[in-house]
N, C-alpha and C positions, 0 to 999 in steps of 0.2 A: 412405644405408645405410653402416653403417661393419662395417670388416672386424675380427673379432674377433680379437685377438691370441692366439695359441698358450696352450695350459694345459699347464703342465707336472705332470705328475701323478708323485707318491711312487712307487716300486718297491711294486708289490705284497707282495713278500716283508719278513718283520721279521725281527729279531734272536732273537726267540723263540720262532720258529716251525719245523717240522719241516725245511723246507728249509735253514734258517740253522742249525740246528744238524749236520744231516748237512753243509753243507758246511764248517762249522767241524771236524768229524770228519774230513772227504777231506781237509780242507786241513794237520790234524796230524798225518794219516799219511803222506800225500805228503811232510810238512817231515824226516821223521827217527824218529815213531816206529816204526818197524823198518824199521833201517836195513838188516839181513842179507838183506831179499829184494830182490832184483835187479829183478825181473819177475813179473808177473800171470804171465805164464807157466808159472815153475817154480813156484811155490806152487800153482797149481792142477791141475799134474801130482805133488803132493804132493813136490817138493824143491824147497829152498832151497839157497844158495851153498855150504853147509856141511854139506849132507847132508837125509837126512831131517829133514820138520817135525813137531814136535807137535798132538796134540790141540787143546787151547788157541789157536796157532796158525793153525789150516785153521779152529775157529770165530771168529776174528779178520778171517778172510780173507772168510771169507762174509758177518759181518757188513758187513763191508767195504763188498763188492762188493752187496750191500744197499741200504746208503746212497748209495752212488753211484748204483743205479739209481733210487732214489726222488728222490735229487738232480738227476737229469736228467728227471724224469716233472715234477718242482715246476717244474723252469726252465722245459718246454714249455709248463706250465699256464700260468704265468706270464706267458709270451711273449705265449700266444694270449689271457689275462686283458689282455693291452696293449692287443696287436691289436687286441682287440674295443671296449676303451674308447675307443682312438681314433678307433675306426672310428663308435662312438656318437657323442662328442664334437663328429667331423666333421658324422655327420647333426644334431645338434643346433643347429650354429652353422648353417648351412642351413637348418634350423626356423625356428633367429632372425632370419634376412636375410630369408627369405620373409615372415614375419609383419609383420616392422619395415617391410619393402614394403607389404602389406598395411596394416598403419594408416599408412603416409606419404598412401599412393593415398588409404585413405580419409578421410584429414581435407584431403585437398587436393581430395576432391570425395566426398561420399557417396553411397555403391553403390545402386543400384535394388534392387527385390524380386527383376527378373529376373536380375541378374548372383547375388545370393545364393544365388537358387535356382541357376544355374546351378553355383555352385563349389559348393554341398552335394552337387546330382546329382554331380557328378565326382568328389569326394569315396565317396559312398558308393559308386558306380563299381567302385574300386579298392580299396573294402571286402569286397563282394561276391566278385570276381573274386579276393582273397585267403584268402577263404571256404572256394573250390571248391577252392582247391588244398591249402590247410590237411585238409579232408574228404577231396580223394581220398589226399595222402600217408598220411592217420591210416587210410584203409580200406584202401591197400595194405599197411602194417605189420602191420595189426592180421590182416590177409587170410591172407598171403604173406610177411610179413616182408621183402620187396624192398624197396628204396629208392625214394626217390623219383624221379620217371620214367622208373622200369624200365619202367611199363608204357607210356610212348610210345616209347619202343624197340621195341617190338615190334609187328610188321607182320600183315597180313590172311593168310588162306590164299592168293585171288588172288594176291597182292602178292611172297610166300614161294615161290611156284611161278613166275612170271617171274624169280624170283631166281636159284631152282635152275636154270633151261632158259637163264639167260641165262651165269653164275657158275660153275655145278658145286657150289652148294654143298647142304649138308644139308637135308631140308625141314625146317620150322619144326613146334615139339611141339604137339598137339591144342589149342585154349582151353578152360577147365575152365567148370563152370559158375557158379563164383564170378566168376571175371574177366566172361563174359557178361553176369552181374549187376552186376557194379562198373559194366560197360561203360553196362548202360542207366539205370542210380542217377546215371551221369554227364549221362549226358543228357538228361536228367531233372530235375537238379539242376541246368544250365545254362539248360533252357528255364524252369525257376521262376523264375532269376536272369533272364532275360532279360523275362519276364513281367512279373516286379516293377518293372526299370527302366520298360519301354512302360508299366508301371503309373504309376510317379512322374512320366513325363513327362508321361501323358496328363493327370493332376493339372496339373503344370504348365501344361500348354495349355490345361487347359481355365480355370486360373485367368488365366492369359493373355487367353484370349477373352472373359473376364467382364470383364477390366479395360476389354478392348478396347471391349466392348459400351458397358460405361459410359463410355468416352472420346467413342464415337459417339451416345451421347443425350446427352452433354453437347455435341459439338458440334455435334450439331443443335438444339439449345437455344439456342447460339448463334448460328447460321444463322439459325432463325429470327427470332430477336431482330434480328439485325445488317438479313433483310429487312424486318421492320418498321420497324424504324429507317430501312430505306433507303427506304421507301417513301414514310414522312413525309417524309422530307429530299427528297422528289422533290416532293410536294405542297407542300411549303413552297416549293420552286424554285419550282413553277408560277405558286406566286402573287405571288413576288417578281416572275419575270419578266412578269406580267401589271401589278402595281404602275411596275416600272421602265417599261412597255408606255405604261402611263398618264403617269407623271409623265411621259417623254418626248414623247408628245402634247399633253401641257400646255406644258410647258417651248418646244414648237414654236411651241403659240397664244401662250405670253405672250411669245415674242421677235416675231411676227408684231403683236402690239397691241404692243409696244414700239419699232419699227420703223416701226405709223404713228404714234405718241405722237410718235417724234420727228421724221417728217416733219411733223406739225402744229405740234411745236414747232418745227422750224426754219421754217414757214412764217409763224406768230405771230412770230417773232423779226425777219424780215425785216420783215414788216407792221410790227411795232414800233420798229424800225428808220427803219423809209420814214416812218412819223408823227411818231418825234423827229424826223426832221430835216426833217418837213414842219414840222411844230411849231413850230420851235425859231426860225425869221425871224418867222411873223405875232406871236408872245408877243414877241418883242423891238421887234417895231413895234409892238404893245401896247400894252407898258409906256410907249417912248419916244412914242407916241400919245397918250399919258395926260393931257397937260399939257391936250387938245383940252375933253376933260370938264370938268375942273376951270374949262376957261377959259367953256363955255356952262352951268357949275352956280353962277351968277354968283346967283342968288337965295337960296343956301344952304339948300335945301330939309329938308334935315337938322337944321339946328339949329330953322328954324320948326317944323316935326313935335314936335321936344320941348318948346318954350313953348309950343305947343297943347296937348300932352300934359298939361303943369302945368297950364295955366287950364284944361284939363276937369276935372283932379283937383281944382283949387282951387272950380270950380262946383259938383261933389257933396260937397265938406263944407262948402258956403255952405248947399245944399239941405239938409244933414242939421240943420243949426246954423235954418235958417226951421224946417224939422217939428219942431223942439226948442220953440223961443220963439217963433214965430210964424207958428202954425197957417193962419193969416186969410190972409197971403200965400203960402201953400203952393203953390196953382196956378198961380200969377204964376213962380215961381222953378223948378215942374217944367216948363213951357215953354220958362222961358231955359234949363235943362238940355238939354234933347230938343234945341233949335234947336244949342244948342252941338256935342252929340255927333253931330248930323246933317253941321253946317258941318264938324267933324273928318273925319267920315267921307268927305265929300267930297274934305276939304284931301287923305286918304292915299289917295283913288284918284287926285286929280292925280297927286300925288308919284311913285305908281309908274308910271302914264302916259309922265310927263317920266321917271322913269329907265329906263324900256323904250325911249324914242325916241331918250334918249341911249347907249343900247348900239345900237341900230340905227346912227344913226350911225358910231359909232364902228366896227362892223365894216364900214361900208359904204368909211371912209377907209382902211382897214387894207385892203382888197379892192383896193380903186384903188391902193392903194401896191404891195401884191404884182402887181399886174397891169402898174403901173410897173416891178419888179423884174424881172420875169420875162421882159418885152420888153428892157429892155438887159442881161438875160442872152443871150436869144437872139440880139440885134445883136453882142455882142462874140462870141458862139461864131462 
């Protein structure tokens, strides 16, 4: 809010107006235009310095004295035409500070309906109540011609007779029956106003409690909403926690089967453990046992099995080659066939005979050798 700087306002009075010329008049009779009167005095006890005045003269004096009264009626006009400007001017810049307040406050936050309402009611407040007084001043003039609050100066009969018993003084004049009438036009005219206000407020209130109302279905609207919402969110809880209820039961069973998983596994591991290294001497006496087989597979059973192989192949295409060109000895040659693949069949159940007997063996030395091993193991322990 800024403070308004001073206005300096022109003299009301001009150059060519009735004051300014009367006092251009006092001012050239004062300077010398008659110089022979001494004093307002004798001129208006009709002599001057030099004897009796003229006609002409005494109507000089009068206009005179004229102008100077009119010239003192303009100054006072004047004075009080200041007066009052400044005194407007002052309420004005006080209008302006209030208002420039007024829109600071509200664009630094915008006023509710209730504060609105509220500065209108106060407003009109002191409309009202300027009303009654504007009404009773204009009924006492118009009444009485008294001024204004002659008539609250003046007291009750009670009131007038305590005065007198306590005072000494006069008693107070009868009330007439206009003023009885003013009296009750007054109040009368206060309870309208008073009326009116309980009128405007009750407006207000009651616009108030409508707002109110509709704040309270809206936030029951909300309420409800929010316990809806909360009730699902409590249902949804339920079943989380019934979820987590579960997964944690599970999560129990599958650490409980993964706790024997890995008891089984470390008991496999060890078992597998204890077999490689049961393992790992009879395979290397085995191996180095190896030479035993090769040394009693002294017949080469192997490569005989595949020259029987050839000459039973070569005796069915000798067979196919007789049923071609000669028919006659066909019987002769499926006999040598049959005899052949029978003598084969026999030769391959030797063969696996003698290689069953030679693994027998061979685990039977590998057994004596560990049985060996294991006695001067337990000699040197």
């Amino acid at each position: 809010q800024a403070i308004l700087p001073p206005v300096h306002r022109p003299s009301a009075r001009r150059p060519g107006s009735a004051s300014g010329r009367g006092a251009s008049m006092c001012q050239g009779v004062e300077r010398g235009a008659m110089p022979e009167l001494a004093t307002f005095g004798q001129a208006r006890h009709g002599r001057g310095p030099n004897g009796p005045i003229s006609r002409e003269e005494e109507d000089l004096l009068s206009e005179l004295d004229r102008l100077r009264a009119e010239y003192q009626e303009l100054e006072g006009a004047a004075a009080e035409q200041d007066a009052g400007d400044s005194v407007a001017l002052h309420d004005a810049q006080l209008e302006r500070l209030r208002l420039a307040g007024l829109v600071q406050r509200y664009q630094e936050k915008e006023p509710s309906l209730e504060e609105l309402a509220e500065r209108y009611e106060g407003e009109l407040e002191e409309l009202a109540v300027e009303v009654l007084r504007l009404r009773e001043e204009h009924f006492l003039l118009a009444s009485s011609g008294t001024p204004a609050g002659a008539e609250e100066e003046a007291v009750t009969a009670p009131e007038a007779l305590a005065a007198t018993a306590v005072f000494g003084a006069p008693p107070p004049r009868a009330r007439t029956a206009a003023e009885e009438l003013h009296d009750e036009v007054r109040r009368l005219r206060r309870r309208h106003a008073e009326f009116r206000q309980r009128e405007r407020r009750s407006w207000v209130e009651e616009w108030r409690l409508s707002a109110c109302r509709e704040e309270a279905r809206r936030v029951m609207r909300q309420l409800k909403l929010q316990d809806r919402r909360l009730e699902e969110s409590r249902e949804r809880h339920a079943e989380a926690e019934a979820h987590l209820q579960e997964a944690h039961d599970q999560l129990v069973q599958k650490e409980r089967e993964v706790e024997q998983e890995q008891a089984v596994i470390r008991r496999l591991h060890r078992e597998a453990v204890g077999l490689r290294e049961a393992c790992y001497l009879p395979a290397r006496l085995k191996r180095e046992s190896g030479f035993l087989v090769r040394l009693l597979d002294q017949g080469c059973g192997r490569g005989k099995a595949r020259r029987h192989q050839r000459s039973l192949e070569a005796s069915r295409r000798l067979y196919e080659e007789v049923a071609a060109h000669a028919p006659s000895v066909l019987p002769l040659a499926g006999r040598t066939k049959a005899d052949l693949e029978a003598e084969f069949s026999r030769l391959q159940r030797l063969e696996e005979a003698h290689n069953r007997a030679l693994q027998r063996l061979h685990l039977a030395v590998t057994r004596h050798l560990m049985c060996d091993k294991d006695r001067d193991t337990l000699s040197l322990s």
